[in-house]
N, C-alpha and C positions, 0 to 999 in steps of 0.2 A: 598681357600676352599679345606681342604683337604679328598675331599669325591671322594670316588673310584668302579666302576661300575665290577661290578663279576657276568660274565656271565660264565654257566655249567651248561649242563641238567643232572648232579646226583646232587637229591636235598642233600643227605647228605653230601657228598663231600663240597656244596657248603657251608652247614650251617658250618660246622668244620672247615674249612679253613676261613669262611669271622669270624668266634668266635677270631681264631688268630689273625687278620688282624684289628677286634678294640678293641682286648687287647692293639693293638701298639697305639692307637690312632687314628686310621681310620675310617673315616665315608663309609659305606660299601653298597652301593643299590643292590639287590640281582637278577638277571634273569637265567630263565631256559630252554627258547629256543631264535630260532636268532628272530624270530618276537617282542619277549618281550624286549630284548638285545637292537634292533632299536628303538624301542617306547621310551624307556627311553634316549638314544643316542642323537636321534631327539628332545625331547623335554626338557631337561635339562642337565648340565653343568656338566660335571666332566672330571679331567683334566688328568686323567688315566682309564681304560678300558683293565680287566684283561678278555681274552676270548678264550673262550676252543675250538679247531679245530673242532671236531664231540658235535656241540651242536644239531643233530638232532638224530643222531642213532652210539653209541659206537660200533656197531658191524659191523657197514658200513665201509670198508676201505675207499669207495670212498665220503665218506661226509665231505666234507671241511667247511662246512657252516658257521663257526664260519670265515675265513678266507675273506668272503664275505665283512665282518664289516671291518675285517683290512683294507679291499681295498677300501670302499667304500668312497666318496670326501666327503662326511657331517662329515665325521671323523678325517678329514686332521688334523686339530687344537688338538685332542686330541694324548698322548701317548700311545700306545696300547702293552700288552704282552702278546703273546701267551703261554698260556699252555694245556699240553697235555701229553697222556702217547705212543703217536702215532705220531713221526717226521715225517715229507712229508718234500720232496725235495722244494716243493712252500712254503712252510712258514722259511726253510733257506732264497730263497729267497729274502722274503720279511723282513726277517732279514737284507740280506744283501744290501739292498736296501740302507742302512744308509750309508753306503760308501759312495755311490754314489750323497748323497741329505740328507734333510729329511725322517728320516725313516718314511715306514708304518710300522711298528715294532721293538722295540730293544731290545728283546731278546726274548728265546723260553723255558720255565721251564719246564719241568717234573714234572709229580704230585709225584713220587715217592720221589721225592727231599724234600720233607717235607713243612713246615712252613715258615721255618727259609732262604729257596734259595728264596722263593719266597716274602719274607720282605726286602733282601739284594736287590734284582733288583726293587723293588719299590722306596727303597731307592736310590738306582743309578739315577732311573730315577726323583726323588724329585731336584738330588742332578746337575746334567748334560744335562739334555733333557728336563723335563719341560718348564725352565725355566722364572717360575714364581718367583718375590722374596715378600718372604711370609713377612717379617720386610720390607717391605717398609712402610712410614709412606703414609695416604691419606688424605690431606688436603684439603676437603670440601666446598671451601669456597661460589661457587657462585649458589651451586644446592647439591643435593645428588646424590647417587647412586641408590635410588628409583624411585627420579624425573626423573632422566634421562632417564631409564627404562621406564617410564611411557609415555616418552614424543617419544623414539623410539617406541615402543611398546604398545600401546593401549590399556588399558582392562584388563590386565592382575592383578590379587589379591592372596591374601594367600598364598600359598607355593612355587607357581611358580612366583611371582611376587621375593619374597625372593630368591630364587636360581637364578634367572634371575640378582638381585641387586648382590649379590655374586661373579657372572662368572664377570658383569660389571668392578666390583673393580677389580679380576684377572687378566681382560685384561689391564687396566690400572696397574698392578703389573709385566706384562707381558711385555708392551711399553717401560717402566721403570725400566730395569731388574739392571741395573748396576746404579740407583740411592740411595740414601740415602732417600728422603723425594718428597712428589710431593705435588705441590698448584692449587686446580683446580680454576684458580682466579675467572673466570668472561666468562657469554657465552654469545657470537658471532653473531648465527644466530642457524635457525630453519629450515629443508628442506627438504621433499623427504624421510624420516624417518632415516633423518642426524643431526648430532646437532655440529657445532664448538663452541670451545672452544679454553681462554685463560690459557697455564699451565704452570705453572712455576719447574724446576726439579730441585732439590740438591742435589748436592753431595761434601761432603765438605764445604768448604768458596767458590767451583764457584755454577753459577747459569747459568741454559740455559732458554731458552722462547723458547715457541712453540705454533703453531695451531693447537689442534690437533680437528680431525673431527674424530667423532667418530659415530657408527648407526647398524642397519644391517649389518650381515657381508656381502652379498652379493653386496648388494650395496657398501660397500666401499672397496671389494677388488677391485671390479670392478673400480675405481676413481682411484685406484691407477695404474691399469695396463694404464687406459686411461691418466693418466700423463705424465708415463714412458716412454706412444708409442707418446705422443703429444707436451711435454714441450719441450721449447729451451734446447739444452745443456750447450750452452754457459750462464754461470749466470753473474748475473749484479747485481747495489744495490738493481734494485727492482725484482729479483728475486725471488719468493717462491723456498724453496729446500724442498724436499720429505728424510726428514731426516732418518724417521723408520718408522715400522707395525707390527701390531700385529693382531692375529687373535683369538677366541675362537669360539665353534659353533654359537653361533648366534650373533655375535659382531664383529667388527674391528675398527682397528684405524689406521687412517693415523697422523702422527707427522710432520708437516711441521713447518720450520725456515723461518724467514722473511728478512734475509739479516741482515743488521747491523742498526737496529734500537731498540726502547726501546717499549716493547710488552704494558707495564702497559700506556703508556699515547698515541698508536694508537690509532685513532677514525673510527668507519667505515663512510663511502661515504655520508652516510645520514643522520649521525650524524653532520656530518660538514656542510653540507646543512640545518640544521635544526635551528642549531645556528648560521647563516648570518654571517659564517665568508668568505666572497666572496672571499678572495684575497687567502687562503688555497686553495678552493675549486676550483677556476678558472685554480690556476696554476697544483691543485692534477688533474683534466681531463685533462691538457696539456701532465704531466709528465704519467699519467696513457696509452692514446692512441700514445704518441710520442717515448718512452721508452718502459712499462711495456708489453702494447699489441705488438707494431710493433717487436719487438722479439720473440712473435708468431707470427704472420701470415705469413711470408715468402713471395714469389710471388703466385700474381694469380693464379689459374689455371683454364682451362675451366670446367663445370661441365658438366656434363653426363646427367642430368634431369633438366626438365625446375624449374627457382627460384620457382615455387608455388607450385610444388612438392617436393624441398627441405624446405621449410617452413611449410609446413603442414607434412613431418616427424619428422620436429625436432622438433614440438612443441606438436606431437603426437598426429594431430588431422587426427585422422581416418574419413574415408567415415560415417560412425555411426553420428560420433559425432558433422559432420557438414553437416549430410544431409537436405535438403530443411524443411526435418518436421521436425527435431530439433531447425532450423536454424526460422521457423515460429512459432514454438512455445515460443520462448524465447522473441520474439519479440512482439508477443499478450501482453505476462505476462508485461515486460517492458509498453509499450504503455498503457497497462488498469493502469499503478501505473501514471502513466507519462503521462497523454492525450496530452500534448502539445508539447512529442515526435513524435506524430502522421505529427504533418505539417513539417517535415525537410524529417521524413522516412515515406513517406505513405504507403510504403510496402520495403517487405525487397528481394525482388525479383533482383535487381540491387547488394546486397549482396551475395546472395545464386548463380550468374551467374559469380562472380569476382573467388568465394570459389570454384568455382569447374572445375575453368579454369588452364589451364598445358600449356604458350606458350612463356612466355619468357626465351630465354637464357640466362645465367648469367656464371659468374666464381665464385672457391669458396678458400678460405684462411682456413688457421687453425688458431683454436680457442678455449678457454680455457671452451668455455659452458656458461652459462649463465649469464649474469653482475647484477648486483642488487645493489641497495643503500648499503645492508647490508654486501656483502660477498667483498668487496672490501673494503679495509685499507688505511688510510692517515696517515702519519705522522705532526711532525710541519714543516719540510722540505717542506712538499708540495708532499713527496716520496710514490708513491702509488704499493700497491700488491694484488696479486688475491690467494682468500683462496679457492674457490671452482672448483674444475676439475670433477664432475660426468659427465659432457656430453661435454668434451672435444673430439675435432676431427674436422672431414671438415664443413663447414659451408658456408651459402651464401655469399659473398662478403661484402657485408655492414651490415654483421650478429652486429658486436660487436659495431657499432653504434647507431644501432636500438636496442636492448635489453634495453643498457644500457636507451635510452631517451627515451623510452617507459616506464620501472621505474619511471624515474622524471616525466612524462607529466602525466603518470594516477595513480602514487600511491604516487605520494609527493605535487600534489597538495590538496589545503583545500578546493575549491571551489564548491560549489553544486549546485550554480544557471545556470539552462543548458542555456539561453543563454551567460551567461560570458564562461561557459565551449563550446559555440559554438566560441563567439570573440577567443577563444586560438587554437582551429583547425585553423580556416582560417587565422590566423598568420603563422602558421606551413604549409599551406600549401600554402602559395604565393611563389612562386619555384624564383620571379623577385627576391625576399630577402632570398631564403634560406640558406645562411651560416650568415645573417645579419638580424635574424625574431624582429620586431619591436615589443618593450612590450608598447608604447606608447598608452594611451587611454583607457587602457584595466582596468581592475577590479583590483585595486592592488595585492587582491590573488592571479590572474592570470596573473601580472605583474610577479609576484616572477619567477613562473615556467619559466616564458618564457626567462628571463634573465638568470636563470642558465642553460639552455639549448644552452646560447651564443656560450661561449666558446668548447662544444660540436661539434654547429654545425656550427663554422668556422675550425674545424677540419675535418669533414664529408665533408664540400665542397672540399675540396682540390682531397679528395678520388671518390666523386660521381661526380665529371665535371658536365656535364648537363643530367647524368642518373638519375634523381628525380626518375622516377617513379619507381625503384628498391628499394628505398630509403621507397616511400610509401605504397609499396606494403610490406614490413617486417613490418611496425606498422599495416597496415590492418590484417597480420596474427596474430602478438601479439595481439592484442584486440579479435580477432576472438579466442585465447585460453582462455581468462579470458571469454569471454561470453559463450564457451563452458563447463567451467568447472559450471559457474551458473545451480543449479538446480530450473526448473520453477515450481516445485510441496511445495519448501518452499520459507517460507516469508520472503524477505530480509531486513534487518535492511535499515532506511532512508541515509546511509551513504553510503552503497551495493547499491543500486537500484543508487543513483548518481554515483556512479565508474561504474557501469554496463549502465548503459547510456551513461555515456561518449565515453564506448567503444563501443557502437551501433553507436550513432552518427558519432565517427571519421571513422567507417566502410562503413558507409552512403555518405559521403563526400569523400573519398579514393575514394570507386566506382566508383561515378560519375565522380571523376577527371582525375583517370586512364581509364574508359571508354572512357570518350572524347577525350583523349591524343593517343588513344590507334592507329589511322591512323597515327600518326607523329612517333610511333617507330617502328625502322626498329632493325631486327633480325640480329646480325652479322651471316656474309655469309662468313667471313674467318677469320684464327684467326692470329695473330703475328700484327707485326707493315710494313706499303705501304707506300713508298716515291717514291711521281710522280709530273708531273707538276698539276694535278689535285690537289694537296694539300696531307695531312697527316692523314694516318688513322689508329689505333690501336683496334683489333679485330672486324674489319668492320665499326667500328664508328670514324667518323670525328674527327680531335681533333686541335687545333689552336695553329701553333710555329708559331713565327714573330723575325722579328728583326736579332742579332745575336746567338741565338737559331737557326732560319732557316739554316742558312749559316753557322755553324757548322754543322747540322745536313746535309744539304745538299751532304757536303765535307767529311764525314765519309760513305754517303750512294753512292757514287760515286768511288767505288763498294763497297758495302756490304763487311762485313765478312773481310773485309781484315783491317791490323794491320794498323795504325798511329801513328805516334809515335808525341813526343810533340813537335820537333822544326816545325816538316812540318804542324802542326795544327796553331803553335804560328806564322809562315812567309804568310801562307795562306787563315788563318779566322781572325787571332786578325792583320794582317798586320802589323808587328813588324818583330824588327831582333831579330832572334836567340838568348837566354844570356842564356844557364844553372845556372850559377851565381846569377843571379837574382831576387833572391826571390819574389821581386812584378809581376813579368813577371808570374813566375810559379802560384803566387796568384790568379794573372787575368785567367789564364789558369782554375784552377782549378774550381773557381767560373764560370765561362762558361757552364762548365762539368757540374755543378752540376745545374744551371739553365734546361739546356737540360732537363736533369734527372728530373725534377720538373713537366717537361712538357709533356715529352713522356712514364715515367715510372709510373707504380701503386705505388712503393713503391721504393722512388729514395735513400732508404739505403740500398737497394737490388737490385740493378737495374739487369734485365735480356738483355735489350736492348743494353745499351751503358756501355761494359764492359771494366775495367782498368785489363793494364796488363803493361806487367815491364817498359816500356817504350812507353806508349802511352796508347792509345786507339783503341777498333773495334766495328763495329755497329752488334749487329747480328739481323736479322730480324726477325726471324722462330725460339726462343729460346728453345720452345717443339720439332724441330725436330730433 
């Protein structure tokens, strides 16, 4: 769009010079002071911004006002040129600012300069600093540039809907500067006033694939800094890379690569679950939580605030939103649709006292934000990636367990009949079977859910030992955001009021589980890993090595901190002589290692505890200190 904004408070000046300016072909919007200048700035798209230093008073030395816009962040995305018949030392400047970055300015004209200086640095800037490319071709395929618009942006009709669709394609002309041809194949998901998509780019005979997420600009610049400061460095196959971005004023895009796979036949998460292909899906939650995730999270750390105070920020439910009278109001509306919700929650009083409790400690990992059927990708491989980063960063411990089975448990099941949707809670919560929840007996609908959640949560066990109630205290808060977001003044469709039930009831049962449990957990009172005759403990809580685990671990803690090296481990825990040579010897050795690691460590691909070094091993106990 090559429409161009001409701020000057001489109206004549401004008419004469914007007359030149679509001789050339220019589309030319006209303002006369800096309030008028930002109206139109703020509220539509133009990808240059010609603005006169003294837009309030020519006879003022000291009115810079027109310089305010050059500086001002809602302007970042556009190119801006100062003209003026009055040079200040600040608008060089902010000339010279281009050196050093993106310019707030790249160049500064003189009105005496005529017409024709001031069409050459439009042109400059067409040709160098926009960088928009205007013959890119945009291939449409699975939405428009209106849809899109429409689908970030709500409400919006007639002239601003159109210039909104306009800047839309720019930015994507902008993403794509050095392409030939772009495919917008097929979209992704829907989110937060975020839309991904699959795009295909050419240039030439190659072809690239990309995700690209595209929405508000604020919100996806923001995704993207949260990548940058969150993602692994180190990439893998199933890496996401943050290829490019682009910006315009009210748009962005992030272009994420998906490793070495083929973009046209990935499937998301729920799409593979939807089609019963178990043996994709079993192995994509293996490779997703054993790969994709565990190179984010790194090691625990301890958190600063209790889990139900990091749960209720991240899930952004404010004191409002889940106080006692919202929390009883929602709960009426349900029960009057639902009477026979009434004998499980007779009152929601054992909910609104879990909601507003702040006392257990937790540790917290990093995490890429939210998991969903939709924003996560399988291949035929089995090879899984993560398309969404908006609320990546620190997160509760068992955050990226709980999201994700919270997805499958309340919004991929079919089932509406609330006692079968009761049989699948009390599944989920017999803690004697929890990495092994029995679908046996149950409603076949309810069968489905519970078997795909297998393979989930025999990987959750491993991570949670016998911390359940941490476990079900993250589904009590997710359910507590979907019943938050319910509003009880509209009527919910027969399919609403069953999802929304569901998650009263799982609230309801959670309560009372974590209430009565609530004497058996003890608070850790110190944080690292205790080896004593009294047994083994990791951040105050119990944890059970036997065998030749103990007696390893025993003989590294005997002292702490100090090196071992591998023949004095191999003559003195594996009772074996010495061979360097011997491959099986160092086999047994290592498999040892890594049992320990199984058992003492949160995450034994990163152990903190029991560290390798060039010739052995050291136990450290205190890794934070």
């Amino acid at each position: 769009m090559r429409q161009i904004l001409f701020a000057d408070n001489d109206p004549d000046f401004l008419e004469t010079r914007s007359e030149s300016l679509e001789k050339a072909g220019y589309k030319i919007v006209k303002a006369t002071s800096v309030a008028e200048a930002e109206k139109y700035l703020r509220e539509m798209w133009t990808p240059i911004a010609i603005l006169d230093i003294r837009l309030e008073n020519d006879d003022d030395d000291k009115d810079a006002s027109g310089l305010t816009l050059v500086n001002a962040d809602f302007t970042r995305s556009i190119t801006k040129i100062i003209l003026t018949n009055f040079k200040t030392p600040l608008a060089r400047d902010l000339v010279r600012a281009g050196q050093r970055g993106r310019p707030l300015a790249i160049d500064i004209v003189e009105k005496q300069e005529g017409p024709d200086a001031l069409l050459r640095v439009i042109h400059e800037a067409l040709t160098y600093h926009i960088h928009i490319n205007w013959s890119l071709t945009l291939d449409w395929r699975a939405t428009s540039a209106f849809d899109l618009v429409s689908r970030i942006e709500p409400g919006l009709e007639g002239e601003r809907l159109l210039n909104r669709a306009e800047e839309l394609e720019d930015l994507f002309r902008r993403l794509f500067y050095e392409k030939d041809r772009v495919r917008i194949d097929r979209m992704l998901w829907q989110r937060d006033g975020r839309v991904a998509l699959a795009v295909f780019a050419f240039k030439g005979a190659a072809v690239d694939s990309f995700v690209v997420v595209c929405g508000e600009n604020a919100r996806v610049v923001e995704e993207a800094v949260r990548y940058n400061g969150f993602a692994p460095k180190a990439h893998s196959e199933t890496s996401t890379t943050l290829a490019d971005k682009a910006e315009t004023t009210h748009f962005a895009a992030n272009a994420y690569s998906l490793g070495p796979t083929d973009l046209e036949t990935v499937r998301a998460l729920g799409e593979v679950y939807r089609a019963g292909d178990k043996k994709v899906f079993t192995q994509a939650i293996t490779t997703l939580f054993e790969k994709t995730l565990s190179a984010w999270q790194g090691a625990p750390a301890p958190a600063k605030r209790a889990l139900e105070e990091l749960y209720r920020e991240q899930l952004g439910l404010t004191a409002e939103r889940i106080s006692p009278q919202a929390i009883q109001a929602r709960w009426e509306v349900l029960t009057r649709y639902l009477p026979e919700l009434k004998k499980t929650i007779p009152n929601p009083e054992p909910i609104i006292t879990l909601l507003q409790s702040a006392k257990q400690p937790t540790l917290t990992i990093k995490s890429p934000g939210m998991l969903t059927g939709e924003n996560i990708f399988v291949d035929a491989n089995s090879r899984a990636w993560l398309t969404d980063f908006a609320e990546a960063g620190d997160a509760p411990q068992f955050w990226n367990f709980v999201a994700l089975e919270f997805a499958i448990r309340f919004d991929w099941v079919e089932e509406k009949e609330l006692q079968h949707l009761r049989d699948i809670e009390d599944r989920l919560l017999d803690d004697s079977r929890f990495g092994r929840p029995d679908p046996s007996s149950l409603h076949p609908s309810a069968q489905k859910v519970v078997r795909a959640l297998q393979p989930l949560r025999r990987l959750a066990a491993r991570a949670v030992g016998k911390e359940y109630w941490q476990y079900h205290l993250g589904i009590f808060f997710h359910a507590a955001r979907r019943l938050a977001d319910f509003d009880p003044t509209l009527t919910p469709t027969p399919n609403e009021r069953a999802r929304l039930a569901h998650a009263l009831l799982a609230m309801a049962l959670i309560a009372a589980k974590v209430g009565q449990a609530e004497h058996l957990v003890a608070a850790p009172s110190e944080h690292g890993l205790r080896v004593d005759k009294d047994g083994i403990k990791r951040d105050g809580k119990r944890i059970s090595v036997r065998k030749q685990s103990r007696a390893l671990l025993d003989y590294l803690a005997n002292p702490p901190n100090q090196l071992r090296k591998q023949q004095e481990i191999v003559e003195n825990v594996l009772q074996e002589k010495y061979n360097p040579r011997d491959e099986h010897q160092i086999s047994r050795l290592h498999t040892a290692v890594r049992r320990l690691r199984e058992k003492i460590e949160y995450d034994p691909d990163n152990p903190r505890y029991v560290i390798t070094e060039s010739d052995g091993y050291r136990l450290v106990l205190r890794p934070d200190e």
